[in-house]
ChimeraX commands (.cxc) that place a marker at each C-alpha (Angstrom):
marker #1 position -13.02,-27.66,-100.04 radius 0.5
marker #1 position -12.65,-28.57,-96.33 radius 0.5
marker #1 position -11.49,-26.58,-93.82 radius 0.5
marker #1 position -9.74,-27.81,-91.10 radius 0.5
marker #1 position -9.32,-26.27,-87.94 radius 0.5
marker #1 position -7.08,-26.76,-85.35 radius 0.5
marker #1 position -8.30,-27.50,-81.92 radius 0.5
marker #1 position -5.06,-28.59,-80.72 radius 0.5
marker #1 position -3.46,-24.97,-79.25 radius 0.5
marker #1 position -6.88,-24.53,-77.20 radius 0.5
marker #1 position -6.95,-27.72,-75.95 radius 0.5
marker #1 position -3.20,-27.12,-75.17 radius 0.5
marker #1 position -4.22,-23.69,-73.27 radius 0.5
marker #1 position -7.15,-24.82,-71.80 radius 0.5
marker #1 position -4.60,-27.89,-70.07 radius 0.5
marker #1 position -2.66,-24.94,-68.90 radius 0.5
marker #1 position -4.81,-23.04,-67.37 radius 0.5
marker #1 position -5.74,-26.51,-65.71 radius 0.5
marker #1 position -2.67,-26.96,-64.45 radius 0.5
marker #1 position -2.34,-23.48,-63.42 radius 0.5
marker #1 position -5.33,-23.58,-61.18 radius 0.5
marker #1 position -4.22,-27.12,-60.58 radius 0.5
marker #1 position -1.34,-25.77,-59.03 radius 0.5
marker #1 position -2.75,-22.43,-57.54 radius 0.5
marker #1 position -5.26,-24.78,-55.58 radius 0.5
marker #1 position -2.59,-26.75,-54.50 radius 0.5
marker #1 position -0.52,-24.38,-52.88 radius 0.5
marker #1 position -3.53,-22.04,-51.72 radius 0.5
marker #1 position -4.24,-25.64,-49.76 radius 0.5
marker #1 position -0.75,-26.20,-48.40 radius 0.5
marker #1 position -0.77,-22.63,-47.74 radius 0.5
marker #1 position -3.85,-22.59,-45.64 radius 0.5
marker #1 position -3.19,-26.21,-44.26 radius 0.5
marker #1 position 0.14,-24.68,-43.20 radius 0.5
marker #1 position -1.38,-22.06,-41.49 radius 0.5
marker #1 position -3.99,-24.01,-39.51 radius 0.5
marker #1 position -1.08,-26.04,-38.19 radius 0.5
marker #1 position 0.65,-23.14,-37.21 radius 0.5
marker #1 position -2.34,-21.78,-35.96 radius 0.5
marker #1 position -2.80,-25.44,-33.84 radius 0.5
marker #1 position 1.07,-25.23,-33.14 radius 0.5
marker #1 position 0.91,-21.48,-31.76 radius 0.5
marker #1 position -2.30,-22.19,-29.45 radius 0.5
marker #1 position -0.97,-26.02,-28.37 radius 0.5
marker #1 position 2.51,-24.12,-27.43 radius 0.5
marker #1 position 0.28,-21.03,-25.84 radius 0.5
marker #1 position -1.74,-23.39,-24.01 radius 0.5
marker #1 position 1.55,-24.97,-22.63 radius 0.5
marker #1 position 3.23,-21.73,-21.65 radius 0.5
marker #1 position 0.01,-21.22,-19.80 radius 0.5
marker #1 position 0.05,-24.15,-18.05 radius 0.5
marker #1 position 3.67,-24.35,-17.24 radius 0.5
marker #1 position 3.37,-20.69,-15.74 radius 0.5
marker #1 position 0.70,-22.40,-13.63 radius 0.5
marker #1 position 3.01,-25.11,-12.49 radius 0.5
marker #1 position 5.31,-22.51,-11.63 radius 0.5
marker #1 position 3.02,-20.50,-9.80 radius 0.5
marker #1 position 1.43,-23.69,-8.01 radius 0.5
marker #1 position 4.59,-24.84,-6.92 radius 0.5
marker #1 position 6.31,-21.21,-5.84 radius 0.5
marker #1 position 2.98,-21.11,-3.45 radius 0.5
marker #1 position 3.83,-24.69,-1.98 radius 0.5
marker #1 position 7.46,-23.90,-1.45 radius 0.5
marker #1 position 5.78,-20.77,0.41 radius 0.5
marker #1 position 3.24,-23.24,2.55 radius 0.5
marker #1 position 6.06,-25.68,3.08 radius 0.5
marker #1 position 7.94,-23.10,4.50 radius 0.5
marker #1 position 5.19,-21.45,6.17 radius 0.5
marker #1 position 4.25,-24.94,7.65 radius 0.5
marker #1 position 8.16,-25.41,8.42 radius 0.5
marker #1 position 7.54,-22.62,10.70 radius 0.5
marker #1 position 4.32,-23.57,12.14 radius 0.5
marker #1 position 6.06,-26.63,13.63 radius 0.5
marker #1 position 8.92,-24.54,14.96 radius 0.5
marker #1 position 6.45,-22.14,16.61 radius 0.5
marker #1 position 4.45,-25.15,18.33 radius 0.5
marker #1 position 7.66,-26.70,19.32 radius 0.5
marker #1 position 8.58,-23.00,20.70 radius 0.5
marker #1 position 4.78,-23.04,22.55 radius 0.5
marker #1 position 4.86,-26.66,24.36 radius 0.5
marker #1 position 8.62,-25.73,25.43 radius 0.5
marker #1 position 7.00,-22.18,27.09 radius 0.5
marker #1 position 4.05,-24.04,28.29 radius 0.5
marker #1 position 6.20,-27.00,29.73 radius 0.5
marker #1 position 8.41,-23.79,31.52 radius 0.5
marker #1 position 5.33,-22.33,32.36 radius 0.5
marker #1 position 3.80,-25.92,33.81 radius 0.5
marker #1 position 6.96,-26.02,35.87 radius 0.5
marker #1 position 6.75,-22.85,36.80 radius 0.5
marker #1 position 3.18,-22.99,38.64 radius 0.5
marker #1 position 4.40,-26.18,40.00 radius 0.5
marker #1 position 7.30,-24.31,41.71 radius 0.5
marker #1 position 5.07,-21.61,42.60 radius 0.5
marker #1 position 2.40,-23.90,44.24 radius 0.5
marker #1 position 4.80,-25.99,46.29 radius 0.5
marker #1 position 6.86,-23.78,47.56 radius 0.5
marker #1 position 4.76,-22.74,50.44 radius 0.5
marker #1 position 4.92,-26.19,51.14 radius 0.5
marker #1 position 8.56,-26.19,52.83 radius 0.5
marker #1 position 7.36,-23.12,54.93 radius 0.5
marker #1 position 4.50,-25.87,55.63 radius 0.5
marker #1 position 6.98,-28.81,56.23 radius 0.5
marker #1 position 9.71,-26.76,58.62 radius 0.5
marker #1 position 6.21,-25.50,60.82 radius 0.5
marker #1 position 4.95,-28.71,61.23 radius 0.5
marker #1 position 8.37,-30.30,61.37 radius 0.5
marker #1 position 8.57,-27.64,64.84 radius 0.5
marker #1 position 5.14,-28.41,65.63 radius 0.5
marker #1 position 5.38,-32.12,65.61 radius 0.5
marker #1 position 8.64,-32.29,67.89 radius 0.5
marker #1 position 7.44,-33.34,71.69 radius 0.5
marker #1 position 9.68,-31.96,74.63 radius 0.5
marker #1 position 12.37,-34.68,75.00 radius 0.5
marker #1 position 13.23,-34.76,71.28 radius 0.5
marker #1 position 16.01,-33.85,69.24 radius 0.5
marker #1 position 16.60,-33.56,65.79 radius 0.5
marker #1 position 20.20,-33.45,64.78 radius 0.5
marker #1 position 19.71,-34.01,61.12 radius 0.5
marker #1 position 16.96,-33.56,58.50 radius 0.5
marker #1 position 17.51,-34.76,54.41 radius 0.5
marker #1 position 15.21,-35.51,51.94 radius 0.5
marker #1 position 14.63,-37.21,48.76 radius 0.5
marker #1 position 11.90,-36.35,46.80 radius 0.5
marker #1 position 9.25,-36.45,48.94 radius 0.5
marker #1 position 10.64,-38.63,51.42 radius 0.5
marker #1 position 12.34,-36.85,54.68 radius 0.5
marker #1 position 14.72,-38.71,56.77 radius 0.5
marker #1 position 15.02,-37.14,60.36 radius 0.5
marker #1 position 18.02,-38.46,62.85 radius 0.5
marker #1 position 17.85,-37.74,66.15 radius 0.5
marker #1 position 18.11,-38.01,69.61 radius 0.5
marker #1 position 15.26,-38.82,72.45 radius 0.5
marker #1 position 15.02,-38.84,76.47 radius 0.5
marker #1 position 13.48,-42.63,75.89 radius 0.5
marker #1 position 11.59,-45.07,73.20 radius 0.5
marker #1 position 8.05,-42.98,74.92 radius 0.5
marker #1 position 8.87,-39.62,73.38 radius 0.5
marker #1 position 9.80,-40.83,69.73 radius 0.5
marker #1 position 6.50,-43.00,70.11 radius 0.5
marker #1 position 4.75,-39.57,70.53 radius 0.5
marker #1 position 6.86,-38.04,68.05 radius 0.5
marker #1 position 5.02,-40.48,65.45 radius 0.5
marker #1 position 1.92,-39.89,66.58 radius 0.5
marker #1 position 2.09,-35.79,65.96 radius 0.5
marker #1 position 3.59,-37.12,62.54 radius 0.5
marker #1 position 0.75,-39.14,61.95 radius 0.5
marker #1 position -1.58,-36.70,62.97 radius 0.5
marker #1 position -0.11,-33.68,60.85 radius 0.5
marker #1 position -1.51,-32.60,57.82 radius 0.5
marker #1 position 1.68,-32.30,55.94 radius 0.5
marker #1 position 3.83,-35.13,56.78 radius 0.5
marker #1 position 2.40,-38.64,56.55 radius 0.5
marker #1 position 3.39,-42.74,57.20 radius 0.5
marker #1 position 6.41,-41.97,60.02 radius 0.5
marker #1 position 8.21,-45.30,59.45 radius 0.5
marker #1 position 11.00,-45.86,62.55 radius 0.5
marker #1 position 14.30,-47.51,61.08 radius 0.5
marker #1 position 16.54,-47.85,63.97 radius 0.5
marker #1 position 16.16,-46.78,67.56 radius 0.5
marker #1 position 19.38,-47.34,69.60 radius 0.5
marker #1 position 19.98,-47.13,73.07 radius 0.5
marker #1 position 23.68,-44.97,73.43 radius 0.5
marker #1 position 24.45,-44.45,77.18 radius 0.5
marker #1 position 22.67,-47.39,78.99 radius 0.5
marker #1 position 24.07,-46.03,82.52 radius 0.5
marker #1 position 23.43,-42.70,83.33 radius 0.5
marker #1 position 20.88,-40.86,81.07 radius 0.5
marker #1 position 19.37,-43.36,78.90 radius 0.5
marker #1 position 18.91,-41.29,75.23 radius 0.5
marker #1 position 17.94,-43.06,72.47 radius 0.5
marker #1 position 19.33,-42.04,68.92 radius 0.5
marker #1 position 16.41,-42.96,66.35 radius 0.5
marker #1 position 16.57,-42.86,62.38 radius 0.5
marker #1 position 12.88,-41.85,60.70 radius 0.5
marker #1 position 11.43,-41.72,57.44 radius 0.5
marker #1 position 8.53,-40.13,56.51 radius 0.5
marker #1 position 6.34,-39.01,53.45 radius 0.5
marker #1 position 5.94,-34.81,53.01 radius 0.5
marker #1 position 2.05,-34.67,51.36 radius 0.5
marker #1 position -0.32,-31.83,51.11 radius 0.5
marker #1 position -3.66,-31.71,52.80 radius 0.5
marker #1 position -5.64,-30.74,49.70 radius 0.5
marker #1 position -4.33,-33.76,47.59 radius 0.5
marker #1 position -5.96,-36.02,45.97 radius 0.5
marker #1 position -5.25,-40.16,46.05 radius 0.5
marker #1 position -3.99,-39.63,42.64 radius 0.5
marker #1 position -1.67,-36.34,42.96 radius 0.5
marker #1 position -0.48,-38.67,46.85 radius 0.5
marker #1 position 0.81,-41.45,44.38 radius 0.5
marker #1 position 2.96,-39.01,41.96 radius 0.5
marker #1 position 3.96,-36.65,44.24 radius 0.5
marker #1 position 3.00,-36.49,47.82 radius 0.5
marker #1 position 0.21,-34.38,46.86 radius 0.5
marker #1 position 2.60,-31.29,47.03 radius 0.5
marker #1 position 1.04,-28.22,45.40 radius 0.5
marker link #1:1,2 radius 0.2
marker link #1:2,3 radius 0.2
marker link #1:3,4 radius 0.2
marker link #1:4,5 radius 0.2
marker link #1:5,6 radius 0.2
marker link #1:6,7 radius 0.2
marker link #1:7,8 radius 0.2
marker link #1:8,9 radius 0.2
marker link #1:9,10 radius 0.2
marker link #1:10,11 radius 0.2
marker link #1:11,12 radius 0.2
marker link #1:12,13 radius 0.2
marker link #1:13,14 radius 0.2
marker link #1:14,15 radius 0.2
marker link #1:15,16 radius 0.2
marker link #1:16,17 radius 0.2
marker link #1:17,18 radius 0.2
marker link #1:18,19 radius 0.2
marker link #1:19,20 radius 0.2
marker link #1:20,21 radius 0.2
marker link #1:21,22 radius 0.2
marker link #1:22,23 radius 0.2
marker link #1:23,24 radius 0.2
marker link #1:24,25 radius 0.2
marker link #1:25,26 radius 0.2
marker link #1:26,27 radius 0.2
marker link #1:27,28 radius 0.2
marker link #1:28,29 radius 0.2
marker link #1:29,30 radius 0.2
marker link #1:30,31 radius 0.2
marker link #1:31,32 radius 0.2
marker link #1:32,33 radius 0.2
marker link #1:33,34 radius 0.2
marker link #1:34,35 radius 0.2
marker link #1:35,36 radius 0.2
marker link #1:36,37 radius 0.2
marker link #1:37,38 radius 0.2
marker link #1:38,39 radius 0.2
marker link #1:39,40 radius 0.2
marker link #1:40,41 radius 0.2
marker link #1:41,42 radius 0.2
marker link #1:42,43 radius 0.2
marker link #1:43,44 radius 0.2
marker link #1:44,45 radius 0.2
marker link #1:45,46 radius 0.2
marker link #1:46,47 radius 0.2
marker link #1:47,48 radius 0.2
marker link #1:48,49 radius 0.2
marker link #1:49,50 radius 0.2
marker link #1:50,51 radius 0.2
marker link #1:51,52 radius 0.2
marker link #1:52,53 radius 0.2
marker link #1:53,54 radius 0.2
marker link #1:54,55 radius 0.2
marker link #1:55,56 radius 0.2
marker link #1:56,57 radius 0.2
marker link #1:57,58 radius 0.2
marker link #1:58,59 radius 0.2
marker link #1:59,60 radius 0.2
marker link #1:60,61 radius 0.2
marker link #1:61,62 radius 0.2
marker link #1:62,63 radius 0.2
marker link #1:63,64 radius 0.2
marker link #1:64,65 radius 0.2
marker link #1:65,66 radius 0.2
marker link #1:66,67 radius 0.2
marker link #1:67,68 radius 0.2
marker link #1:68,69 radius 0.2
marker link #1:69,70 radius 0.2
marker link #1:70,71 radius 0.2
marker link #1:71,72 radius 0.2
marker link #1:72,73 radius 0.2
marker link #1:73,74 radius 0.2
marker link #1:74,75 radius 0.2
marker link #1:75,76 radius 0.2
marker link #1:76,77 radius 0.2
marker link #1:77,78 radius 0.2
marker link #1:78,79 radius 0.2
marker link #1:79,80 radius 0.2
marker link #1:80,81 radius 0.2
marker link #1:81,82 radius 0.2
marker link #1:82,83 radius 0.2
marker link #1:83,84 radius 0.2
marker link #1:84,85 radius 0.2
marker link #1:85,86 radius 0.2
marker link #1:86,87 radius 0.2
marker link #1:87,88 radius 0.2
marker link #1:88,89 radius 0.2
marker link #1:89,90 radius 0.2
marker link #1:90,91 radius 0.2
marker link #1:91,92 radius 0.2
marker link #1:92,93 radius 0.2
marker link #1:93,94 radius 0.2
marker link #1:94,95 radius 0.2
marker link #1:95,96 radius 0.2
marker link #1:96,97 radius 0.2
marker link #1:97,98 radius 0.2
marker link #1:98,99 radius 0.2
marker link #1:99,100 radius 0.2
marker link #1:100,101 radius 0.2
marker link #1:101,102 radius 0.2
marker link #1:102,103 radius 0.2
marker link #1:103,104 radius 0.2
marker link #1:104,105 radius 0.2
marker link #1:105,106 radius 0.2
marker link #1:106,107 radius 0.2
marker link #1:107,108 radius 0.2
marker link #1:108,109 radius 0.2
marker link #1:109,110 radius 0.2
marker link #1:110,111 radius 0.2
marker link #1:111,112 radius 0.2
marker link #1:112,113 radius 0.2
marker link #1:113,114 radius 0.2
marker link #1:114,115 radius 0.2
marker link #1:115,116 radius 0.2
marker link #1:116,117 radius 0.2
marker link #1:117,118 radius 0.2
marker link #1:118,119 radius 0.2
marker link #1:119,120 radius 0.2
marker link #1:120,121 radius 0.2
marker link #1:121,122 radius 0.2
marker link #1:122,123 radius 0.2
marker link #1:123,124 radius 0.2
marker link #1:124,125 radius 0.2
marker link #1:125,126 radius 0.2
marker link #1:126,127 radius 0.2
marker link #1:127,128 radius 0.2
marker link #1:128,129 radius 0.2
marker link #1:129,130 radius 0.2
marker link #1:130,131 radius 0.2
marker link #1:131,132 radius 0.2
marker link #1:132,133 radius 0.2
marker link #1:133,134 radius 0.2
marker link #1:134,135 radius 0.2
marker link #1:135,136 radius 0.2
marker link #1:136,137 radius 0.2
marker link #1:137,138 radius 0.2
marker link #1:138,139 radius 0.2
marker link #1:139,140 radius 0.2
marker link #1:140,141 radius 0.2
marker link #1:141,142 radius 0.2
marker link #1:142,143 radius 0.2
marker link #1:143,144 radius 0.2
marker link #1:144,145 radius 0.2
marker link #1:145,146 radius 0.2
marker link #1:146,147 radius 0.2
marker link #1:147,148 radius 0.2
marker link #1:148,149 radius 0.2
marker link #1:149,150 radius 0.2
marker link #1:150,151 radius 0.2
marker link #1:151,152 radius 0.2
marker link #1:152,153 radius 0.2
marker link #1:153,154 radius 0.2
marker link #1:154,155 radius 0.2
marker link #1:155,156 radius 0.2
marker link #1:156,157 radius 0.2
marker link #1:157,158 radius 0.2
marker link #1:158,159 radius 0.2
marker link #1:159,160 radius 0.2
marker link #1:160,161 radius 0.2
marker link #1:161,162 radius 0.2
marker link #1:162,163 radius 0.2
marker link #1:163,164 radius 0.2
marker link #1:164,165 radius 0.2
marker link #1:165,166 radius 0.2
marker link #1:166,167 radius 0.2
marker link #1:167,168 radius 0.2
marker link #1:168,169 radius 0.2
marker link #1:169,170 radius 0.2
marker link #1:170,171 radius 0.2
marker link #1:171,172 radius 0.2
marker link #1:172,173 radius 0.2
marker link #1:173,174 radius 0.2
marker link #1:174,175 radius 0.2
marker link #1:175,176 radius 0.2
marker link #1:176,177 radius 0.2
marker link #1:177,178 radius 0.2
marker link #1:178,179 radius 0.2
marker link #1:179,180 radius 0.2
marker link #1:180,181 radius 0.2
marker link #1:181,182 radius 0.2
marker link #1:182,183 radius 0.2
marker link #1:183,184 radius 0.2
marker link #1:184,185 radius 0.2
marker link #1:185,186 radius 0.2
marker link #1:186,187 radius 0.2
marker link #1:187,188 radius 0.2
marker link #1:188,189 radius 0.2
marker link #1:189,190 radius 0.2
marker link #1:190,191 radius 0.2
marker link #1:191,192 radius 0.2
marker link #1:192,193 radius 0.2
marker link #1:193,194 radius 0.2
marker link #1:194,195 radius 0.2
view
């Protein structure tokens, strides 16, 4: 007699266990695939955070150093306006012996005979009116202007003869340049030389 045996139930179980470790594999691998992605997704988004905290940071300083620099250019605008004040300043301080100057040599220029009835000026230009016993005086008057150290290029506009029969005066109009006697060609041109 024969005996048969069955092999099919252990093939059956031994497919199922297959499939069961089939399966277990499978998810254990979509499992751990999962996690390395999340593990990739959590440092990529870490990384991010990082960097966008940086960004932050980096552009909170240069609002600082824009502001800071803002500042800087008001404080250098504040500085040239103080040293411009200051500039004019000295300049006031160094020229103004130079109408004590002018009125002395104005006095010490004027020859006996000569009379000033008016004196204006214009930047550095003085225009003197007066009066004079004849044409000889004011030509001496020029000369002391020529030869003073403050008052330079007497120029004679007009010289008019007013009473021709008794006394002879002569009313003159004169223009002439206030300058300095320590100035330079240069400082002459721009200013006089008035410091």
């Amino acid at each position: 007699m024969i005996t048969t045996i069955n092999l099919l139930p252990w093939r059956e179980e031994r497919r199922q266990d297959q499939k069961k470790q089939f399966v277990i594999m499978l998810v254990a691998t979509i499992v751990l695939g999962a996690a390395i992605v999340g593990l990739i997704h959590m440092q990529m988004s870490a990384k991010i955070d990082y960097q966008l905290s940086r960004n932050k940071f980096i552009t909170a300083e240069i609002s600082k150093l824009d502001a800071q620099i803002a500042e800087i250019r008001d404080l250098r605008k504040v500085r040239r306006n103080l040293l411009e004040r200051m500039e004019i300043i000295q300049d006031l301080q160094t020229s103004r012996p130079s109408i004590v100057h002018l009125f002395t040599e104005i006095v010490g220029t004027v020859p006996n005979g000569v009379y000033l009835e008016k004196l204006s000026q214009t930047g550095n230009n003085l225009i003197m009116n007066g009066l004079a016993e004849s044409n000889a005086r004011v030509s001496t008057y020029m000369r002391n202007l020529s030869n003073s150290e403050w008052l330079k290029d007497p120029n004679l506009t007009v010289i008019e003869i007013e009473d021709k029969k008794v006394t002879r005066i002569s009313s003159f109009t004169l223009t002439v340049q206030q300058t300095s006697p320590n100035a330079t060609e240069e400082d002459a041109n721009e200013d006089g030389g008035l410091q």
